[in-house]
Structure formats: structure tokens, C-alpha cells
C-alpha positions as CSV (number, residue, x, y, z in Angstrom):
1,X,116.7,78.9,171.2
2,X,114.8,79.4,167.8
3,X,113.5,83.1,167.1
4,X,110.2,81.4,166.7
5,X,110.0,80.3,170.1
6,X,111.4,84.2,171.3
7,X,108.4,85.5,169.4
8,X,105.7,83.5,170.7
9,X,107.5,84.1,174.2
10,X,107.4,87.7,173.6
11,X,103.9,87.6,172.4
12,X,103.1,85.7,175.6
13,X,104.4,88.4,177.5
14,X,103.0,91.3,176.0
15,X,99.7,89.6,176.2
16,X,100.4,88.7,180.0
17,X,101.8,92.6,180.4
18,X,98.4,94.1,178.9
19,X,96.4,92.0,180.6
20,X,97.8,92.6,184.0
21,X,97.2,96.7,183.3
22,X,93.6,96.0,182.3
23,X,93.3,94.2,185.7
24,X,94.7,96.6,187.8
25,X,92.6,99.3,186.3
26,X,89.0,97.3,186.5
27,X,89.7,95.3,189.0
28,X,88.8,97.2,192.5
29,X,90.4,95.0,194.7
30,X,93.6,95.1,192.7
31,X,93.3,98.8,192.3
32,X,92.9,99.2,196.2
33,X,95.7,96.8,197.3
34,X,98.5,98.6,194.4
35,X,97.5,101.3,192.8
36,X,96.1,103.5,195.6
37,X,98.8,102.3,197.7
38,X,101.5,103.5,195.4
39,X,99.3,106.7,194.4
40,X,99.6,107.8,198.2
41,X,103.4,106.7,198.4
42,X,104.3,109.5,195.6
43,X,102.0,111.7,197.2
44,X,104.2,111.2,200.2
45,X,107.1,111.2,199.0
46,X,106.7,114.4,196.6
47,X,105.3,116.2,200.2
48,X,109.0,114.8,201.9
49,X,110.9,116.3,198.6
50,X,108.9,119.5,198.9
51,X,110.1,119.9,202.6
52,X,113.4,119.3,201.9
53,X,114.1,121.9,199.4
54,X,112.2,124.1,201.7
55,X,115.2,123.6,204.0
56,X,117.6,124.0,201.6
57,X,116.3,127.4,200.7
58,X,115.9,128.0,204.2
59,X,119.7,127.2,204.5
60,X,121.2,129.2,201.6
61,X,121.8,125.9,199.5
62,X,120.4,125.8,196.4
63,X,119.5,122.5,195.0
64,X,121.1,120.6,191.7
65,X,120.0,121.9,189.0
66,X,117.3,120.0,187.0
67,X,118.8,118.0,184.2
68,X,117.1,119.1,181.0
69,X,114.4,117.4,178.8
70,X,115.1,115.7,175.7
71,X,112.5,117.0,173.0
């Protein structure tokens, strides 16, 4: 495999990658069918998180704590 031929691949792909974003974000039916699928599986699943901590405070057990941001 030539680095030429990785280049143009990678090209390709970054081309492909962008494209498929632009898609997403114009394209209402692809927006409908992922995007606002996923956006109301986070929302879920931050909702499910949020309970369970409740209940661990509730219990006396406090959660891990949070592992800190790189800068």
C-alpha cells in the first residue's frame, strides 16, 4: 500500500464523513429518522441517570466522584 493511495483514501473519507454531517443536518428525513431519535435517547437516559443518583442520595451513598477536566 503506497502513501499515495492512503491519502486519496483518507481524502475520500473525509469527504464522505463531511458530507454525511451536511446530510443529516439539511436533510429532514435523515434528521427525523437519527438525530431526533438519538436527541430523545440522551434525553432519556440523562432523566434515568438523574433518578439514580436521586436514590443514591436517598440511600446515604454518594456517587464516584467526577473525574476532572483536562484544560
Amino acid at each position: 500500500m503506497t502513501s499515495q493511495l492512503l491519502r486519496v483514501a483518507t481524502g475520500v473519507a473525509a469527504f464522505a464523513g463531511l458530507y454525511y454531517a451536511v446530510a443529516i443536518l439539511v436533510d429532514s428525513a435523515h434528521r427525523d429518522q437519527f438525530v431526533d431519535s438519538l436527541s430523545a435517547e440522551l434525553r432519556d437516559t440523562f432523566r434515568r441517570r438523574s433518578e439514580y443518583l436521586d436514590l443514591l442520595g436517598r440511600r446515604g451513598i454518594a456517587p464516584l466522584p467526577k473525574e476532572p477536566t483536562r484544560a
